[in-house]
MARDO-344254 format. One record per residue (C-alpha): y, x, z. Coordinates in Angstrom, 1 decimal. Layout:
MARDO-344254
((Y,X,Z))
...
//
This chain:
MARDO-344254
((9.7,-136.5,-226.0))
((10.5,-139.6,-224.2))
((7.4,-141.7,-223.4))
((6.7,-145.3,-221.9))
((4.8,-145.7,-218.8))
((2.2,-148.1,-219.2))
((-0.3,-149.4,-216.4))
((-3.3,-150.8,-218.3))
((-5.7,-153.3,-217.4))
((-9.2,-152.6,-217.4))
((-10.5,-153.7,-220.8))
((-12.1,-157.4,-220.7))
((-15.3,-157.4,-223.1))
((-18.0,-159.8,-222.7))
((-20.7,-157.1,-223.4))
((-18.7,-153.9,-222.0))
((-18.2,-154.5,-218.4))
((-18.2,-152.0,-215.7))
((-21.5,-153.5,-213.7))
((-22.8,-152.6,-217.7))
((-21.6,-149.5,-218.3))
((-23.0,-148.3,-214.9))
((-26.3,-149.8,-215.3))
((-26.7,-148.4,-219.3))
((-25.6,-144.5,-217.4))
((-28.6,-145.0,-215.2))
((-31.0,-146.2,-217.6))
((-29.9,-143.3,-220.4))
((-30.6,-141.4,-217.1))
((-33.9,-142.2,-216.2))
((-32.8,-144.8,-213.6))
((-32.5,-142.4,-210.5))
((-32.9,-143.8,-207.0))
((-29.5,-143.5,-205.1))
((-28.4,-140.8,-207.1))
((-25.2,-140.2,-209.5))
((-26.4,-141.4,-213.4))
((-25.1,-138.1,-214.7))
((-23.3,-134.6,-212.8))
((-26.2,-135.2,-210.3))
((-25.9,-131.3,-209.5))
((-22.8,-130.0,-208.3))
((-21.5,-127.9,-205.3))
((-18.5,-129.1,-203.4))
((-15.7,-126.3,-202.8))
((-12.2,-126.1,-201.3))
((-9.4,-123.9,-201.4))
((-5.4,-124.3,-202.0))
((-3.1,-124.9,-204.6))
((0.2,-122.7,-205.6))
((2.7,-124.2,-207.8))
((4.7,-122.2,-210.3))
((8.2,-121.8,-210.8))
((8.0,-124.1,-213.9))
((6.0,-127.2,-212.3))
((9.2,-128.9,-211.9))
((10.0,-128.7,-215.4))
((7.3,-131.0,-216.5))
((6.7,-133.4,-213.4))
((8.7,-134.5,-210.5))
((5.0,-134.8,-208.5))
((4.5,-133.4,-205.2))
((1.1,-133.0,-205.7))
((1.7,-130.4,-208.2))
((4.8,-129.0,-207.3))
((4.5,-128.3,-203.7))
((1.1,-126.2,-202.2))
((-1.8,-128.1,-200.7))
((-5.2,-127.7,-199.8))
((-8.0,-128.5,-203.0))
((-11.0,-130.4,-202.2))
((-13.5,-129.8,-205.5))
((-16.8,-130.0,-207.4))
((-18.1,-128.2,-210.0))
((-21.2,-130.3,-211.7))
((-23.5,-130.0,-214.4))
((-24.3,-133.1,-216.7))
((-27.7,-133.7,-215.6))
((-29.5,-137.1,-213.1))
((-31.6,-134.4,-211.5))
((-29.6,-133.0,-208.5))
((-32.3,-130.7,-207.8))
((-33.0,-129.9,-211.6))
((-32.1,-126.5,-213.5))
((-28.7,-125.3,-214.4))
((-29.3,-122.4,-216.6))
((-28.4,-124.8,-220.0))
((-25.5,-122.9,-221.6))
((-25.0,-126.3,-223.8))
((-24.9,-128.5,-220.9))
((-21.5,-130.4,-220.2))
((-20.0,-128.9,-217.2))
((-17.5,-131.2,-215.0))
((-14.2,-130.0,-212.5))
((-12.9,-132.6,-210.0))
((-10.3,-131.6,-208.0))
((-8.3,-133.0,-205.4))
((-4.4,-131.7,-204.4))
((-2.0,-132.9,-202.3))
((-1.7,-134.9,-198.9))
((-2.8,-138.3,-198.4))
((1.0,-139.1,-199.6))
((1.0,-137.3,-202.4))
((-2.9,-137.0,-203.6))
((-4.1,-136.7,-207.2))
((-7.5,-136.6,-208.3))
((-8.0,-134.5,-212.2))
((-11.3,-134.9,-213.9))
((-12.0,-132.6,-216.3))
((-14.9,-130.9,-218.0))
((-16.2,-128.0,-220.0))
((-14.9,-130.3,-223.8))
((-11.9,-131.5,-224.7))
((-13.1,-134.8,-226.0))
((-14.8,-137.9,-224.6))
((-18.0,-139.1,-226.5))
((-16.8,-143.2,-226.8))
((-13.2,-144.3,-227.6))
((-13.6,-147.6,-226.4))
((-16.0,-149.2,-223.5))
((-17.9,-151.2,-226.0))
((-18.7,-148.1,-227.9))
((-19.8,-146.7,-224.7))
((-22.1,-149.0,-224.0))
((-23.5,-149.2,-227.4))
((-24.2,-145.1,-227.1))
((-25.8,-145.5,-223.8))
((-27.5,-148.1,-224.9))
((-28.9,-146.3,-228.0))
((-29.9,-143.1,-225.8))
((-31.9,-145.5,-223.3))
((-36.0,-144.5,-222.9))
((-38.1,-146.7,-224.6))
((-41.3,-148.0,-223.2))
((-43.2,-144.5,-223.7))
((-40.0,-142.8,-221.4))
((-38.6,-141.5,-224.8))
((-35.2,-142.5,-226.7))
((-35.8,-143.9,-230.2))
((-34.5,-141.4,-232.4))
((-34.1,-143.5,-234.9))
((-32.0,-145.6,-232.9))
((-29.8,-142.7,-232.1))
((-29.3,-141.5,-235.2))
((-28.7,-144.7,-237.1))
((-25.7,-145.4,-234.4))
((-24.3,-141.7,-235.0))
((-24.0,-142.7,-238.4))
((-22.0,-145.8,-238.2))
((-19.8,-144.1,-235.0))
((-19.3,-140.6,-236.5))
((-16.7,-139.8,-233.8))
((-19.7,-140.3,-231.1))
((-20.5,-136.9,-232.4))
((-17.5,-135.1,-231.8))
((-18.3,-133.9,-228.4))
((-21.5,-132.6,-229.1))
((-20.5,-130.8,-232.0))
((-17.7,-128.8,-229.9))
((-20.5,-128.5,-227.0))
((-23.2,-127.1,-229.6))
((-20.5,-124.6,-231.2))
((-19.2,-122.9,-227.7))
((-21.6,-121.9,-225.4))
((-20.8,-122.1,-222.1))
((-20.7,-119.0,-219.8))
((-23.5,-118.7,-217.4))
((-20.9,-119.3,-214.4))
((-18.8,-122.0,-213.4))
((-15.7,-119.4,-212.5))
((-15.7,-118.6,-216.4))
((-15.3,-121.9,-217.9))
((-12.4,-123.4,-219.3))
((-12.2,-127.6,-218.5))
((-10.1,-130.2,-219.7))
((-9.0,-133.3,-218.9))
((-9.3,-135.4,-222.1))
((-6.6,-138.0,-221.1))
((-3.4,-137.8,-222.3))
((-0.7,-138.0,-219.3))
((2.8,-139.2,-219.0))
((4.0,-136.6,-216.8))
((8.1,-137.1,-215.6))
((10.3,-134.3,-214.5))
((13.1,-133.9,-212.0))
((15.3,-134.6,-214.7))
((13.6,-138.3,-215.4))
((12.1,-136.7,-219.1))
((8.4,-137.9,-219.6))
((6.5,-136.7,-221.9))
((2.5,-136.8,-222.5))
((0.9,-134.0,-221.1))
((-2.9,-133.4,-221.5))
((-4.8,-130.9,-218.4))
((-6.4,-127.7,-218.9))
((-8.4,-125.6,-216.5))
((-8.2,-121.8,-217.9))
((-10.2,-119.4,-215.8))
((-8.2,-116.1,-213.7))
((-9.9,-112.7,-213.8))
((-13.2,-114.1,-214.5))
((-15.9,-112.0,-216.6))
((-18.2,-114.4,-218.6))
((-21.1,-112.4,-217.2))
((-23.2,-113.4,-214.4))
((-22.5,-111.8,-210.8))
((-26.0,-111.1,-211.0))
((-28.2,-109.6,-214.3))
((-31.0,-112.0,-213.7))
((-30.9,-115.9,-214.8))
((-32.5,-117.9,-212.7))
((-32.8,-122.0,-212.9))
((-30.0,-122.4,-210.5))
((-27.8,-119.3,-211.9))
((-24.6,-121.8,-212.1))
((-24.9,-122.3,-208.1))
((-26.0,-118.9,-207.5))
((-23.3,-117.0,-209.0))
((-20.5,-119.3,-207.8))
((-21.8,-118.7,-203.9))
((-21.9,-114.9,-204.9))
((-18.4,-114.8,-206.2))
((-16.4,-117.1,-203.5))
((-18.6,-115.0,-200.8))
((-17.5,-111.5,-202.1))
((-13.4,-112.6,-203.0))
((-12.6,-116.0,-204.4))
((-12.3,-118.0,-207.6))
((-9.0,-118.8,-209.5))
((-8.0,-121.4,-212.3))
((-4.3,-121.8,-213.9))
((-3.5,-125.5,-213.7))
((-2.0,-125.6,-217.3))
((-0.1,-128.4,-219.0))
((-0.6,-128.6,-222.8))
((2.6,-129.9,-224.3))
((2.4,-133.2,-227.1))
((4.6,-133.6,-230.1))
((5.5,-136.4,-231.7))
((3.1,-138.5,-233.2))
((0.2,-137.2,-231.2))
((-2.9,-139.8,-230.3))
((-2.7,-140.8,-227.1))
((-5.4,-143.7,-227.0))
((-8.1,-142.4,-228.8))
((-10.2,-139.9,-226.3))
((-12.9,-138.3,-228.8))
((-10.0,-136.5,-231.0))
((-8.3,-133.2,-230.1))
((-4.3,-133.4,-231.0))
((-3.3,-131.7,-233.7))
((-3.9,-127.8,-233.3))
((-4.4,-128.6,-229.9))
((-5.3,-124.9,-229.1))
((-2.1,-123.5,-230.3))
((0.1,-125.7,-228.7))
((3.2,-124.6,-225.9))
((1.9,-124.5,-222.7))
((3.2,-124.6,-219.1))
((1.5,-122.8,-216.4))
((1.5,-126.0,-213.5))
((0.0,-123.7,-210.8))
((-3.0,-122.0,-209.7))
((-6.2,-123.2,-208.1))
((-7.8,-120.7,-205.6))
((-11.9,-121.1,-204.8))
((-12.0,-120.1,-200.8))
((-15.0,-121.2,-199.7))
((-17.9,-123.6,-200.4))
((-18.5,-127.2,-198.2))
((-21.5,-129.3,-197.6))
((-22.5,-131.4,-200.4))
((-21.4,-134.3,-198.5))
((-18.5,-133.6,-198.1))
((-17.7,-134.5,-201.5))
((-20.6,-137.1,-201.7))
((-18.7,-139.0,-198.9))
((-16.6,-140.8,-201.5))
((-15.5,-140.5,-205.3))
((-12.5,-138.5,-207.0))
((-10.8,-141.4,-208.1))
((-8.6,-140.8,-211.4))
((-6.7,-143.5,-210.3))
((-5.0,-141.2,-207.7))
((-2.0,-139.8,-209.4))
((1.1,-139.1,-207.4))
((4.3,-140.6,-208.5))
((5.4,-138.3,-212.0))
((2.1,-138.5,-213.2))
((1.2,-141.7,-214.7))
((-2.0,-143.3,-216.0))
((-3.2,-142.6,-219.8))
((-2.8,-145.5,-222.0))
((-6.3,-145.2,-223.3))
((-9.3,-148.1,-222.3))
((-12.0,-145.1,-221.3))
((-9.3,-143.7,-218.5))
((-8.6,-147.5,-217.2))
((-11.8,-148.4,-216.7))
((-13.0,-144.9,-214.7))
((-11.8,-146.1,-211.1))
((-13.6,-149.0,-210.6))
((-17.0,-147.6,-212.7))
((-16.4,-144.8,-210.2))
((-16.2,-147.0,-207.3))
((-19.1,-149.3,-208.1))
((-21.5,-146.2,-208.9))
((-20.7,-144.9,-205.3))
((-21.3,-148.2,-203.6))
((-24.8,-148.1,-205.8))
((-25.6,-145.0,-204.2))
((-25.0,-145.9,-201.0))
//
């Protein structure tokens, strides 16, 4: 299916603009002091990249269809970097790096398929909504009355609450929630969206007992003792899919064709600042991958950037 490439601007609102969107993150957050609003904990890992015979078929980009080295972090949705990870119901993020400084793409994705605002001003509004009140406490009230007049708010948290995570980070399946133009050899593009399906990973934890930082624990156990693996997978559109609207699944999404992009292989684990150095900047896309046509995905890079100068 043949596919415009479009290179949005980031949405202009009067309310919605990035400086706000950071701000409301670190107020629903608790405000924390030189730390990220949300994916405080995480643990930076690298390893390498293997493309499969079939890359080629859906993008003409070297990141993905020559080997490199990954720079990654696996996160938990949480301000707290030094807080518990043990919540099975707790959003779980991927960033990954592949390529060369030529060729370098950066993929987001995390343990839903959907986004929880379709557009920045309805970001904003649900940040706003979740924001402690004078006692440290959202309204619930507030929250609730929103949910009702945004219904597709929800849409996350309903997938969250009805799949429980794994107790391990090797075990989870991420996606990216964009929807890709990807272009082959052959000059075809096509909308692609990311998925992150776990290799030879048991759902069980490396070790019986579950401890607050079991996420951490069990991911140093397992890269120590072998190594961690992930198929890079494509997921396929069809005509008449949404491509703009980031808190809805595609049709049957979870029967859809698939093609195997390459495999991701966990070697070993790097300092926290390695990855704390600078940002994974979705922006980064080597040439046959191009940016999503939705307003959440054009606005990431710069919120990104801001929120690491904050931190600094």
């Amino acid at each position: 299916m043949a596919v415009p490439i479009l290179e949005l601007p980031i949405p202009q609102s009067a309310a919605a603009t990035i400086a706000a969107i950071v701000d409301a993150l670190k107020a629903a957050a608790g405000d924390p002091p030189k730390g990220r609003a949300n994916f405080a904990k995480g643990r930076c890992v690298r390893g390498t990249y293997v493309p499969s015979d079939r890359a080629e078929e859906i993008t003409r980009s070297l990141s993905f269809t020559k080997p490199s080295r990954v720079l990654a972090r696996f996160s938990v949705d949480s301000s707290d970097a030094n807080g518990a990870d043990a919540d099975n119901l707790a959003l779980r993020g991927f960033g990954f790096r592949l390529g060369d400084r030529h060729h370098r793409s950066d993929i987001l994705a995390q343990s839903a398929p959907v986004h929880f605002a379709k557009t920045l001003d309805q970001m904003l509004a649900f940040l706003k909504a979740r924001s402690p009140g004078p006692d440290g406490n959202p309204d619930r009230e507030r929250i609730k009355a929103f949910s009702a007049a945004n219904p597709e708010t929800l849409h996350q948290a309903s997938y969250i609450a009805a799949h429980p995570l794994p107790r391990n980070f090797s075990g989870t399946t991420y996606w990216g929630v964009h929807s890709f133009p990807a272009t082959n050899l052959a000059g075809e593009t096509r909308f692609i969206k990311f998925k992150l399906a776990p290799v030879g990973a048991d759902v069980a934890p490396a070790k019986s007992d579950v401890t607050a930082n079991i996420l951490d624990d069990d991911l140093e156990h397992r890269i120590t003792s072998g190594d961690v693996r992930f198929s890079v997978m494509a997921l396929l559109d069809r005509p008449g899919d949404p491509t703009t609207d980031v808190t809805i699944r595609w049709p049957d999404e979870d029967n859809r064709e698939e093609v195997r992009l390459g495999t991701i292989v966990i070697t070993g684990l790097e300092p926290d600042e390695t990855c704390d150095a600078s940002s994974f900047d979705p922006a980064n896309l080597a040439e046959g991958i191009a940016h999503p046509p939705d307003e959440i995905f054009a606005a990431r890079s710069a919120a990104y950037a801001l929120s690491l100068a904050k931190r600094r």
